[in-house]
Each structure stands twice: as C-alpha cells, then as structure tokens.
Backbone atoms as SQL, in Angstrom:
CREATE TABLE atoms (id INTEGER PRIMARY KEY, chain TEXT, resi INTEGER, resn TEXT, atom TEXT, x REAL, y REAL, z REAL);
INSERT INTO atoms VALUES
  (1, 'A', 1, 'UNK', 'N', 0.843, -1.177, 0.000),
  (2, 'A', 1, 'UNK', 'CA', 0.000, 0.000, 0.000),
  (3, 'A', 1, 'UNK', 'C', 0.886, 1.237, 0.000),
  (4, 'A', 2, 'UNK', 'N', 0.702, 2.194, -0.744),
  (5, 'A', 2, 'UNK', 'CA', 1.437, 3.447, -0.701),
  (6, 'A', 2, 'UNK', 'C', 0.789, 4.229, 0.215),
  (7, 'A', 3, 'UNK', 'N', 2.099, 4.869, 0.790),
  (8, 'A', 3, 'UNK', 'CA', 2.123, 5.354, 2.537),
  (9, 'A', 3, 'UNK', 'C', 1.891, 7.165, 1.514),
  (10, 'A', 4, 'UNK', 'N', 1.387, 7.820, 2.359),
  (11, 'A', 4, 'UNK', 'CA', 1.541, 9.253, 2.186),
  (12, 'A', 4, 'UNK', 'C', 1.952, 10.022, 3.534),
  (13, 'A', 5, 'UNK', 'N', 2.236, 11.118, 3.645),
  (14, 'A', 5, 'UNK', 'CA', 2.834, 12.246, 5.208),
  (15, 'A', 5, 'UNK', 'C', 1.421, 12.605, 5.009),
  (16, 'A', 6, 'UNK', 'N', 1.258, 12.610, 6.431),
  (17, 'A', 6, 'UNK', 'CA', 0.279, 13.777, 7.053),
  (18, 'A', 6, 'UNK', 'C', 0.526, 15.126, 7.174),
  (19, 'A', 7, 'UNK', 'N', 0.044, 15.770, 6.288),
  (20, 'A', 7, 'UNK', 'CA', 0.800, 16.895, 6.731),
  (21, 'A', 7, 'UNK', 'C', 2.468, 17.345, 7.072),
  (22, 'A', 8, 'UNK', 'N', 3.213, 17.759, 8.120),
  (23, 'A', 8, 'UNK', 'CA', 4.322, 18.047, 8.356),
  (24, 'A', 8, 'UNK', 'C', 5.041, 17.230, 9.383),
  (25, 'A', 9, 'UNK', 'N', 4.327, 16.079, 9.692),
  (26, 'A', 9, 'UNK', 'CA', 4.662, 15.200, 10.760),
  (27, 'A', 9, 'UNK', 'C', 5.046, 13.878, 10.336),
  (28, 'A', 10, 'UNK', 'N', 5.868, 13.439, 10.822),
  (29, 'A', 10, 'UNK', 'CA', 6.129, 11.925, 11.001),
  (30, 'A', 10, 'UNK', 'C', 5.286, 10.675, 10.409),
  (31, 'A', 11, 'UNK', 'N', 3.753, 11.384, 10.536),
  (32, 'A', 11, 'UNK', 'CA', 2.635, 10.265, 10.842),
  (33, 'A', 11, 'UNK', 'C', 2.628, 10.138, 9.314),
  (34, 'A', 12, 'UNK', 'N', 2.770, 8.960, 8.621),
  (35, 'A', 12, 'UNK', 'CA', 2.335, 8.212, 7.616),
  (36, 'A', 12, 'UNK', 'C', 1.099, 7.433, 7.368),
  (37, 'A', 13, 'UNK', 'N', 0.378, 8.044, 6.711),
  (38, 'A', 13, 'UNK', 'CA', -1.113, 7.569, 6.150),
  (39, 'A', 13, 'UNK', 'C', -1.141, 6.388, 4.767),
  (40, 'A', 14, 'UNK', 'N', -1.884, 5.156, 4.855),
  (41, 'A', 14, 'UNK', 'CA', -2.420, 4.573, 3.802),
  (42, 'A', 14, 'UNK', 'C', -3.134, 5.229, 3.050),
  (43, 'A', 15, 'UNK', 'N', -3.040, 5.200, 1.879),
  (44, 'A', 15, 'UNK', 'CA', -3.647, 5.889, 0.547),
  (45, 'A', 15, 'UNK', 'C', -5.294, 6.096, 0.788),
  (46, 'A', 16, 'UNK', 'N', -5.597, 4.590, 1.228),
  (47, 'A', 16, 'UNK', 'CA', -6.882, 4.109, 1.120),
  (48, 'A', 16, 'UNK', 'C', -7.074, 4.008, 3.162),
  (49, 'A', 17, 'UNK', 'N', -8.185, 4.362, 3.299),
  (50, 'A', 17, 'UNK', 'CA', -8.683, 4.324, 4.702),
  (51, 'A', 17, 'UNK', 'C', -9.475, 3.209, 5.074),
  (52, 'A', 18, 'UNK', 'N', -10.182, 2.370, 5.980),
  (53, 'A', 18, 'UNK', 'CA', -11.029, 1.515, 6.109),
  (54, 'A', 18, 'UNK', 'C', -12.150, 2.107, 6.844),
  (55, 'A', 19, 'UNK', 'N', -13.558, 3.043, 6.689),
  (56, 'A', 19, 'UNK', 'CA', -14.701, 3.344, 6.972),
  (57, 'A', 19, 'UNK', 'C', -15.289, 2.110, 7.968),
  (58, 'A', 20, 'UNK', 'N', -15.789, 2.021, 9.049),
  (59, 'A', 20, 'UNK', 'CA', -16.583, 1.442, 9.646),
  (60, 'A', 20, 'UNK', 'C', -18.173, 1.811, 10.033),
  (61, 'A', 21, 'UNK', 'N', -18.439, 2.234, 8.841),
  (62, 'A', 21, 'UNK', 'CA', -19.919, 2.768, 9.597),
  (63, 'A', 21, 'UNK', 'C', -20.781, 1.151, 9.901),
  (64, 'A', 22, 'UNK', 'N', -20.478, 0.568, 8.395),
  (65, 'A', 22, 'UNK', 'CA', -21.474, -0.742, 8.609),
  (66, 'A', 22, 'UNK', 'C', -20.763, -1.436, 9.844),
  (67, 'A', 23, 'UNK', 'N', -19.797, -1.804, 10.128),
  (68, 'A', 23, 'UNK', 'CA', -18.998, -2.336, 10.818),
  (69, 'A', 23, 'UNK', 'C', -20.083, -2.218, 12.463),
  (70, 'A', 24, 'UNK', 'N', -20.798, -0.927, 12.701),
  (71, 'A', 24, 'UNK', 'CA', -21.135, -1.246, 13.878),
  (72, 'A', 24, 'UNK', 'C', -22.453, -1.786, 14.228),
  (73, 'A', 25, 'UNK', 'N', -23.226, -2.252, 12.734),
  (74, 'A', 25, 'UNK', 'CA', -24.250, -3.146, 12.595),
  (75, 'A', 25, 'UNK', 'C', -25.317, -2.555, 13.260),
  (76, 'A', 26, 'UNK', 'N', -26.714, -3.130, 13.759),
  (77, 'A', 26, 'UNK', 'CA', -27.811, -2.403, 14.139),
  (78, 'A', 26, 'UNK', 'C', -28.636, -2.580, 13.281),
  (79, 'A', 27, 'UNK', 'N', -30.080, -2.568, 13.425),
  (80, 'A', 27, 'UNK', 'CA', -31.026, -2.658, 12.370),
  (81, 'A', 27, 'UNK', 'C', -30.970, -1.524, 11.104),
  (82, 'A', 28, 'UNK', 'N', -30.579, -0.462, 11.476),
  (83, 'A', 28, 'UNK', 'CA', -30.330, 0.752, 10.281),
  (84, 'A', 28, 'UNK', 'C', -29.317, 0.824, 9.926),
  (85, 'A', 29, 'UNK', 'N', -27.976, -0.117, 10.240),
  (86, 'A', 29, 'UNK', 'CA', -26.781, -0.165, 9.506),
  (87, 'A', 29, 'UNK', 'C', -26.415, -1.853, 9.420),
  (88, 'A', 30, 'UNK', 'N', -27.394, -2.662, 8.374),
  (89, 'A', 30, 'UNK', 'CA', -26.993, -3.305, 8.057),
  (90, 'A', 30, 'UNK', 'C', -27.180, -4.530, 8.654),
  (91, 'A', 31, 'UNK', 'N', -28.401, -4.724, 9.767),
  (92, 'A', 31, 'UNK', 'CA', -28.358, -5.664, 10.648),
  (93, 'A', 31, 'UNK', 'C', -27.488, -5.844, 11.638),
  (94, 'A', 32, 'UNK', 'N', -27.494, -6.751, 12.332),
  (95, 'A', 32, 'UNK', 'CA', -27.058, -7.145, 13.124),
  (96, 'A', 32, 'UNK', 'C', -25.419, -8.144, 12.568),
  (97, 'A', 33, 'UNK', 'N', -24.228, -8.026, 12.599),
  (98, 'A', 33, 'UNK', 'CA', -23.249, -8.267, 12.109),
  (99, 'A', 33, 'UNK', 'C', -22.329, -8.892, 13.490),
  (100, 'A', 34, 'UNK', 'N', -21.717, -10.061, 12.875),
  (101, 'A', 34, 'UNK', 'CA', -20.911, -10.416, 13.673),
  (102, 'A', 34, 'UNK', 'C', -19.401, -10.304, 14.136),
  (103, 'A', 35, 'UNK', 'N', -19.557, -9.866, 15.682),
  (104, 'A', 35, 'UNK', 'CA', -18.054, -8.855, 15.996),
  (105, 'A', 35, 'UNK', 'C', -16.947, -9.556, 15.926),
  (106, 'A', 36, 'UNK', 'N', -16.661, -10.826, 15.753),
  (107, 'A', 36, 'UNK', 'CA', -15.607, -11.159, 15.490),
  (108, 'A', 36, 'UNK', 'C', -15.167, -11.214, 13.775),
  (109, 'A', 37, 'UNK', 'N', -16.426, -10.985, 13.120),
  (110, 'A', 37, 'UNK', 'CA', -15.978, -11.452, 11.684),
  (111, 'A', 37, 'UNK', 'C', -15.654, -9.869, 11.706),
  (112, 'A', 38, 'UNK', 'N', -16.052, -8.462, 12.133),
  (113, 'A', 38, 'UNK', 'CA', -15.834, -6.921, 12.017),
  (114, 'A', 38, 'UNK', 'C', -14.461, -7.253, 12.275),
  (115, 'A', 39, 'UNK', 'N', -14.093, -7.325, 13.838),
  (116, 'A', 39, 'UNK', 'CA', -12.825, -7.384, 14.458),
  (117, 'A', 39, 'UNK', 'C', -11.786, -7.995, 13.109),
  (118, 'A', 40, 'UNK', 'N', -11.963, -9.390, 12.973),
  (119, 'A', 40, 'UNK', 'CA', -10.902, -9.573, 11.345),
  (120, 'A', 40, 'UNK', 'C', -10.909, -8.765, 10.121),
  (121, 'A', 41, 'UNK', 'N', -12.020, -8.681, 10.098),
  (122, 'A', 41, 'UNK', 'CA', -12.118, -7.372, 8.770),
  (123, 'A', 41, 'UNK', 'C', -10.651, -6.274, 8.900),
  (124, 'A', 42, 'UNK', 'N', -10.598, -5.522, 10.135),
  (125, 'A', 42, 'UNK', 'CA', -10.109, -4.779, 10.759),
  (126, 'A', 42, 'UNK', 'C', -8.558, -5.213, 10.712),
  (127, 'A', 43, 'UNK', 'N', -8.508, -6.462, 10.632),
  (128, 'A', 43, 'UNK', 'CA', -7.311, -6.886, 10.822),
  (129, 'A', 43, 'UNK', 'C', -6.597, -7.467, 9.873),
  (130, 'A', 44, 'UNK', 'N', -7.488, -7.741, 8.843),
  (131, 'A', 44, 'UNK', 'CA', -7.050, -8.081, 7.376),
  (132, 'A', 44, 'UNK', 'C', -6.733, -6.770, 6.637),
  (133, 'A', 45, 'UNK', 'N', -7.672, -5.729, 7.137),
  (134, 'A', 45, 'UNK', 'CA', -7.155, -4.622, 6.337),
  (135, 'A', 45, 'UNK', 'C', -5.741, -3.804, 6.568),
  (136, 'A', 46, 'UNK', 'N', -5.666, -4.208, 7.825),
  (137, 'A', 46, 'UNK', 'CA', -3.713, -3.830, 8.151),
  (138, 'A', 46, 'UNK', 'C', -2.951, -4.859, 8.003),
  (139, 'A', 47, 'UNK', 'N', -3.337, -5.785, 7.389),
  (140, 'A', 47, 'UNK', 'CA', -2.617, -6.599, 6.597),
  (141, 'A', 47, 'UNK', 'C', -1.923, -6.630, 5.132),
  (142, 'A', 48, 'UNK', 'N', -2.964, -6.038, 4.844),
  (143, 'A', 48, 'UNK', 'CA', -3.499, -5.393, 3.280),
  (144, 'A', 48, 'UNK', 'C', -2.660, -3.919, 3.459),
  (145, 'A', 49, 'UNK', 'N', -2.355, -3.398, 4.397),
  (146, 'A', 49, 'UNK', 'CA', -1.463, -2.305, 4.387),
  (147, 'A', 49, 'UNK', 'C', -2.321, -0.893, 4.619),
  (148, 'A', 50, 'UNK', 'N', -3.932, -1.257, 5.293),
  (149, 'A', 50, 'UNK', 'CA', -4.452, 0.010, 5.899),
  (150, 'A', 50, 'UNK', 'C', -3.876, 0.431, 7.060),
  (151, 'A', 51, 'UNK', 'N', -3.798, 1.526, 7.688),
  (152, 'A', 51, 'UNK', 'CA', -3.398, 1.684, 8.785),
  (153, 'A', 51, 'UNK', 'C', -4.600, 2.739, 9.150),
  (154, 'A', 52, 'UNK', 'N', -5.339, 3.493, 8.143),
  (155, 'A', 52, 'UNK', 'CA', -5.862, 4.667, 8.535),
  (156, 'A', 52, 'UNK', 'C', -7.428, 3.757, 8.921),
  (157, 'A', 53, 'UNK', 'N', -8.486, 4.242, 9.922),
  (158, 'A', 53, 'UNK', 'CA', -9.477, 3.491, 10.278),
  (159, 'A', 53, 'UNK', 'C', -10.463, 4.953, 10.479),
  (160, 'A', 54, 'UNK', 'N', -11.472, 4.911, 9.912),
  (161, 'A', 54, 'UNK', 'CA', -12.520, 5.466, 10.056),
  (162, 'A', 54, 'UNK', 'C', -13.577, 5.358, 11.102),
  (163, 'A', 55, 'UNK', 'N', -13.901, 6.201, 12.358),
  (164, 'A', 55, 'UNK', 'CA', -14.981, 5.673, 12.983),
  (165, 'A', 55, 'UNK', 'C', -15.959, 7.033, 13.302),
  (166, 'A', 56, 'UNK', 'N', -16.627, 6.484, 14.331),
  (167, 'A', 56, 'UNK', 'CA', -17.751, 7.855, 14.822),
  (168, 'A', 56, 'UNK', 'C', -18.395, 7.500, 15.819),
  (169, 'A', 57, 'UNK', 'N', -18.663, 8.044, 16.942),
  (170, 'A', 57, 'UNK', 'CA', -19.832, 7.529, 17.994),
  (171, 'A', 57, 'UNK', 'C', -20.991, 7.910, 17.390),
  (172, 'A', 58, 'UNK', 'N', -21.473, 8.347, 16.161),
  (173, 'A', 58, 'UNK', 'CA', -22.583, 7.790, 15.475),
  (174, 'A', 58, 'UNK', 'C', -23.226, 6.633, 14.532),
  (175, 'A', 59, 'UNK', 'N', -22.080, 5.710, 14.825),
  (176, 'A', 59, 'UNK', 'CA', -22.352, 4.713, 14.293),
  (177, 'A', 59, 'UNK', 'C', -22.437, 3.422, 14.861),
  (178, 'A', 60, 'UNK', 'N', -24.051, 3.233, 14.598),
  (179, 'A', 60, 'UNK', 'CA', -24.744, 2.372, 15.730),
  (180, 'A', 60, 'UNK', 'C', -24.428, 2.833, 17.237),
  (181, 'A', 61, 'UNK', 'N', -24.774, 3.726, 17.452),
  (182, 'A', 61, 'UNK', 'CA', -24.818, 4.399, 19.156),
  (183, 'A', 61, 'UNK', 'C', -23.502, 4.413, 19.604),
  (184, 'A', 62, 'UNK', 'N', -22.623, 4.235, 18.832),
  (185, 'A', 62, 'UNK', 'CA', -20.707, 3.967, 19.335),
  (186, 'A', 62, 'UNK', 'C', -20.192, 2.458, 19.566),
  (187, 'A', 63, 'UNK', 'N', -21.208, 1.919, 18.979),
  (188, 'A', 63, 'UNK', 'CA', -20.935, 0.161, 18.927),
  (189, 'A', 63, 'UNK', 'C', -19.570, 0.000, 17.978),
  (190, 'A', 64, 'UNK', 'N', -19.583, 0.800, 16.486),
  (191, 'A', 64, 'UNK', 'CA', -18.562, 0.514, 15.384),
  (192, 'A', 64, 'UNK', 'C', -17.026, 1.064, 16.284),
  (193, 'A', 65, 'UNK', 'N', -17.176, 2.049, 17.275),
  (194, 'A', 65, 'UNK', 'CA', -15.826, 2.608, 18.139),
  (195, 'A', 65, 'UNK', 'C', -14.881, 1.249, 18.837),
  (196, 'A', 66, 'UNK', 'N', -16.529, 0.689, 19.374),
  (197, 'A', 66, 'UNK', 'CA', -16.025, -0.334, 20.603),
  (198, 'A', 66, 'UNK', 'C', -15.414, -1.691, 19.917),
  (199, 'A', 67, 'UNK', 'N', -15.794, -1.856, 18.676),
  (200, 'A', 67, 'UNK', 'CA', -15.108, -2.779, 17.780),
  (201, 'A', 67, 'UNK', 'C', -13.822, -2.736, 17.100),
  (202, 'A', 68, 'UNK', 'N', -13.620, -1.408, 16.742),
  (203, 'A', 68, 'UNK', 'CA', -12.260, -0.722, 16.442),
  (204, 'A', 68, 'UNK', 'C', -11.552, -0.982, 17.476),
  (205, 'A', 69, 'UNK', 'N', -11.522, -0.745, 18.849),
  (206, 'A', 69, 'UNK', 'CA', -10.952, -0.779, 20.069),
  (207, 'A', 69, 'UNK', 'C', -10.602, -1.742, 20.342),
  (208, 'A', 70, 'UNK', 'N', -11.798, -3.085, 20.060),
  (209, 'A', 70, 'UNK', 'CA', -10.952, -4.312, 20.053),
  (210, 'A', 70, 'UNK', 'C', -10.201, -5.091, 18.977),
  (211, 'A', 71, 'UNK', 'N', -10.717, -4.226, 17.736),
  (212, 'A', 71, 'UNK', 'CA', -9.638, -5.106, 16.937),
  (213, 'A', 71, 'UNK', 'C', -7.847, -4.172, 16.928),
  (214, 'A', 72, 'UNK', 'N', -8.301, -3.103, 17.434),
  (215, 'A', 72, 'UNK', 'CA', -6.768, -2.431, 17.485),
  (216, 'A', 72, 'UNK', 'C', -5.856, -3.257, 19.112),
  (217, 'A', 73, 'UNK', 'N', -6.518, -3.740, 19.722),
  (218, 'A', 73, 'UNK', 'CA', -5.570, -4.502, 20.934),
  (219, 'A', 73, 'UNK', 'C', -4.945, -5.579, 19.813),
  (220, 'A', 74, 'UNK', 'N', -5.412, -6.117, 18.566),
  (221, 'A', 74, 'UNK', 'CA', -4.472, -6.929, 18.123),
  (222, 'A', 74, 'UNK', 'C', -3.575, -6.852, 17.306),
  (223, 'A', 75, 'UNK', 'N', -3.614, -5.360, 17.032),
  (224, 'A', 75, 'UNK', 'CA', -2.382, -4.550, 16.004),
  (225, 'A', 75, 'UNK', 'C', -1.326, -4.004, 16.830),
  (226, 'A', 76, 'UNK', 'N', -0.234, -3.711, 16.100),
  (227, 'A', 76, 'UNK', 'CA', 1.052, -2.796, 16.500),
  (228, 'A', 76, 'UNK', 'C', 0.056, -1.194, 16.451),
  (229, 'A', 77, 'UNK', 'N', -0.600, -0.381, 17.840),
  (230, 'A', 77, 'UNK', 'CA', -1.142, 0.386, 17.924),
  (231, 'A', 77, 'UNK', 'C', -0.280, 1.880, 16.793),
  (232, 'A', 78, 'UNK', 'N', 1.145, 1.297, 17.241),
  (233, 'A', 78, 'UNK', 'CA', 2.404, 2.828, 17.081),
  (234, 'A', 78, 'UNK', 'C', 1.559, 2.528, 15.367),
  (235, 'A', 79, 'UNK', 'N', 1.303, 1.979, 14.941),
  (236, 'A', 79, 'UNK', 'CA', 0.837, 1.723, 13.278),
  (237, 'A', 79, 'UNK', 'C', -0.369, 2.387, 12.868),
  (238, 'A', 80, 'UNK', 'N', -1.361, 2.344, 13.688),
  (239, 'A', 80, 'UNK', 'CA', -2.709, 2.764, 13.132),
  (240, 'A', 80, 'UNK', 'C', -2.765, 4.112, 13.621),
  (241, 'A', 81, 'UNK', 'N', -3.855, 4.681, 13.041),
  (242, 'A', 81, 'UNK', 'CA', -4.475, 6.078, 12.778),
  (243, 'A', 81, 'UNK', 'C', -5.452, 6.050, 12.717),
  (244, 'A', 82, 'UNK', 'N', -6.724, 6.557, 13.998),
  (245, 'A', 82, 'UNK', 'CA', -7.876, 6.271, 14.064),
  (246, 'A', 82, 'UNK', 'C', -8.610, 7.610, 13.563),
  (247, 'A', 83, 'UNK', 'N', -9.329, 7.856, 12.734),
  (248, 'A', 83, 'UNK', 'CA', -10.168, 9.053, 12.697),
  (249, 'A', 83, 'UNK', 'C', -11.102, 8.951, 13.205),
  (250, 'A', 84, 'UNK', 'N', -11.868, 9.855, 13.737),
  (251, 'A', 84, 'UNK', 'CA', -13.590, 10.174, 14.224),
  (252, 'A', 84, 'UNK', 'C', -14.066, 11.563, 13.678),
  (253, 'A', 85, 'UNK', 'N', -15.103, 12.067, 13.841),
  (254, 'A', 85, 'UNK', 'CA', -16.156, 12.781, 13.705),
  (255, 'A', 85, 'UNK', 'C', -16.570, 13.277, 15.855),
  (256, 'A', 86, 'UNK', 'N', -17.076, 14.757, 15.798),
  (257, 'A', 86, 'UNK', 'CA', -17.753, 15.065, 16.602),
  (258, 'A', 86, 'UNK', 'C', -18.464, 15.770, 16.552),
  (259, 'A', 87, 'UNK', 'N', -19.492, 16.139, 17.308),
  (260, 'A', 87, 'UNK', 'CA', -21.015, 17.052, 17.306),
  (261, 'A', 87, 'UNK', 'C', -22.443, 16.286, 17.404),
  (262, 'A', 88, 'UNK', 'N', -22.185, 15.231, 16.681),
  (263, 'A', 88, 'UNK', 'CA', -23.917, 14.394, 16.920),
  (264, 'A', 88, 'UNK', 'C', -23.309, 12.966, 17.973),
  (265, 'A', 89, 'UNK', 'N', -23.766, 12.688, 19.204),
  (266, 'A', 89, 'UNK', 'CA', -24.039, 11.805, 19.745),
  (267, 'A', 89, 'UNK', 'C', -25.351, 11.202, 19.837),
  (268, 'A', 90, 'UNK', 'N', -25.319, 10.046, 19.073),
  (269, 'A', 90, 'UNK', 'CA', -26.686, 9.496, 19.104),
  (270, 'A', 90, 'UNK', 'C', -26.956, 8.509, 20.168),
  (271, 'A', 91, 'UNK', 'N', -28.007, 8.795, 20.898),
  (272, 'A', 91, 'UNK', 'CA', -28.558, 8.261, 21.795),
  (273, 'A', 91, 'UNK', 'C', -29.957, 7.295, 21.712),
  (274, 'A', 92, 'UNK', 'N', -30.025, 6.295, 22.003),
  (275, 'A', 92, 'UNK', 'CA', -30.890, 5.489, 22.369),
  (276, 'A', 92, 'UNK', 'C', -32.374, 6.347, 22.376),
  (277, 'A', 93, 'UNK', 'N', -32.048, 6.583, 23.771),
  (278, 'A', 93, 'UNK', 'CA', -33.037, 7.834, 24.113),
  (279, 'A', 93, 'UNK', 'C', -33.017, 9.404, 24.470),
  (280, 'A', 94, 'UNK', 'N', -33.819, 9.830, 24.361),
  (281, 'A', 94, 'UNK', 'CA', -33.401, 11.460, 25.365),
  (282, 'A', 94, 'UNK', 'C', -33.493, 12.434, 23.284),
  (283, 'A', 95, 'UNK', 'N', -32.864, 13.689, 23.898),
  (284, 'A', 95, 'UNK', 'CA', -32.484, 14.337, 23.067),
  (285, 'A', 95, 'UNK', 'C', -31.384, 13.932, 22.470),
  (286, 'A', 96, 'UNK', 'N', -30.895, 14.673, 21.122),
  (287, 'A', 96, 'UNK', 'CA', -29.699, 14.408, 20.214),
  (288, 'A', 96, 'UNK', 'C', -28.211, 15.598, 20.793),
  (289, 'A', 97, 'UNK', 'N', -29.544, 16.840, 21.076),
  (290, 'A', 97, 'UNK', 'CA', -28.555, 17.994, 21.772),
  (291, 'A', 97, 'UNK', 'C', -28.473, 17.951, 23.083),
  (292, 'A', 98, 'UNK', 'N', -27.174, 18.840, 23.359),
  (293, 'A', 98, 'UNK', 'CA', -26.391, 19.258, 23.875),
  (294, 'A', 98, 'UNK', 'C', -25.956, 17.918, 24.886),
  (295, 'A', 99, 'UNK', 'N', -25.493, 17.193, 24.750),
  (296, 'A', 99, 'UNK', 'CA', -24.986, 16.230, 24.820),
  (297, 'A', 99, 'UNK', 'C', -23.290, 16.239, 25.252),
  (298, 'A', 100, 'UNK', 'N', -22.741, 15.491, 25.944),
  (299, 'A', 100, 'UNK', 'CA', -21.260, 15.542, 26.036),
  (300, 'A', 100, 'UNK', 'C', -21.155, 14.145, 26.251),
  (301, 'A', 101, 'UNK', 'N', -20.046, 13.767, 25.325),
  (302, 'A', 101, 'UNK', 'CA', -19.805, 12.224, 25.796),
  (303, 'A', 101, 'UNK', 'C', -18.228, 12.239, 25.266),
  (304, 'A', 102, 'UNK', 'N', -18.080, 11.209, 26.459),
  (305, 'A', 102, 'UNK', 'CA', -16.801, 10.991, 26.429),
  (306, 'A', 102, 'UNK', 'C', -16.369, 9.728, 25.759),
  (307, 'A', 103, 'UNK', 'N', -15.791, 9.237, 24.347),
  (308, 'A', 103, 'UNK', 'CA', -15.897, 8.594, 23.788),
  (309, 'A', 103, 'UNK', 'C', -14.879, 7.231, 24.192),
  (310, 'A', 104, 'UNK', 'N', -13.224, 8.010, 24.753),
  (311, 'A', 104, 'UNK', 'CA', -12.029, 7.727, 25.293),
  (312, 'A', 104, 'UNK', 'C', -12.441, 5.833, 25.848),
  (313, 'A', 105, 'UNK', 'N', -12.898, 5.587, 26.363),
  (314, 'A', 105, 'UNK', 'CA', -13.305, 4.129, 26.905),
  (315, 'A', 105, 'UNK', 'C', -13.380, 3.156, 25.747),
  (316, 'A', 106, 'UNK', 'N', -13.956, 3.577, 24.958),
  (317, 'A', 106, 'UNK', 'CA', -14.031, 2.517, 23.599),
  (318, 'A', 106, 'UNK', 'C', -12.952, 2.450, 22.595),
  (319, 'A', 107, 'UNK', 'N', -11.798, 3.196, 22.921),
  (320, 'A', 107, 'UNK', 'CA', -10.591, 3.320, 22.541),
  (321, 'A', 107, 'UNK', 'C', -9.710, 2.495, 23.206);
C-alpha cells in the first residue's frame, strides 16, 4: 500500500482508509453483524497495508468505536491512525442535543 505524510509530521497515512460505519451493525446499519468477523475485517485490512481506520460515535450508538478498540488490541497500535467525527451523539433515548460524551473508553 502506498504510505503518504500527514501533513508536516512523522505520521504516515495509507492511501486508502477503512470506513466502519457498517462495521457497527444495528437494524439501520446493516443488521445485526458479527463482531468477530468486524474485528478480522479490521485486521485483514492492516494486513493489506491500511493503517488509517474510520470511525464515529454515530455509528450504531458507538458500537462501530467499541469494535475498532478491540480489533486495534491486536495490532502494533504505534501503526494505526484512528479518525472520528464530533457534534452528533446518538442516543438510544433522550435528546440528540447538547450532549457531552466521552468517547475515550471505547478506545
């Protein structure tokens, strides 16, 4: 996989990123999906030479985070590059606003 610079730093990016929205499954993303076959997904793709990983605590309520989290305990961490998104926390219940969540645990 061809590596690119981030910017002015050290940090080297895969060309290509791996998106997890389906990854965190749920009836509106795709059903219900199984976390160990996500978790390999995850792990075939830094095999394949992704390092960059796409996530969001809007996807599936922060279920797709907590899967990232465990498939990164089985990578060389110093390797990957996690992106997220912030501003919408989706909740189960309650309101969408003004909301604060601390995402850090599913990491």
């Amino acid at each position: 996989m061809k590596m690119i610079p981030l910017g002015n730093t050290d940090i080297a990016l895969s060309r290509m990123g791996l998106g997890t929205w389906a990854i965190g499954g749920g009836p509106a993303w795709n059903g219900n999906l199984d976390m160990q076959v996500c978790i390999d997904t995850i792990v075939e793709a830094h095999r394949c030479g992704i390092n960059l990983i796409d996530t969001a605590p809007g996807y599936n309520f922060g279920n797709s985070e907590v899967i990232v989290g465990q498939a990164l305990k089985k990578l060389p961490r110093n390797e990957m590059v996690v992106e997220t998104k912030c501003g919408i926390v989706w909740e189960r219940e309650g309101s969408l606003f003004n909301k604060v969540g601390d995402r850090s645990p599913a990491l």
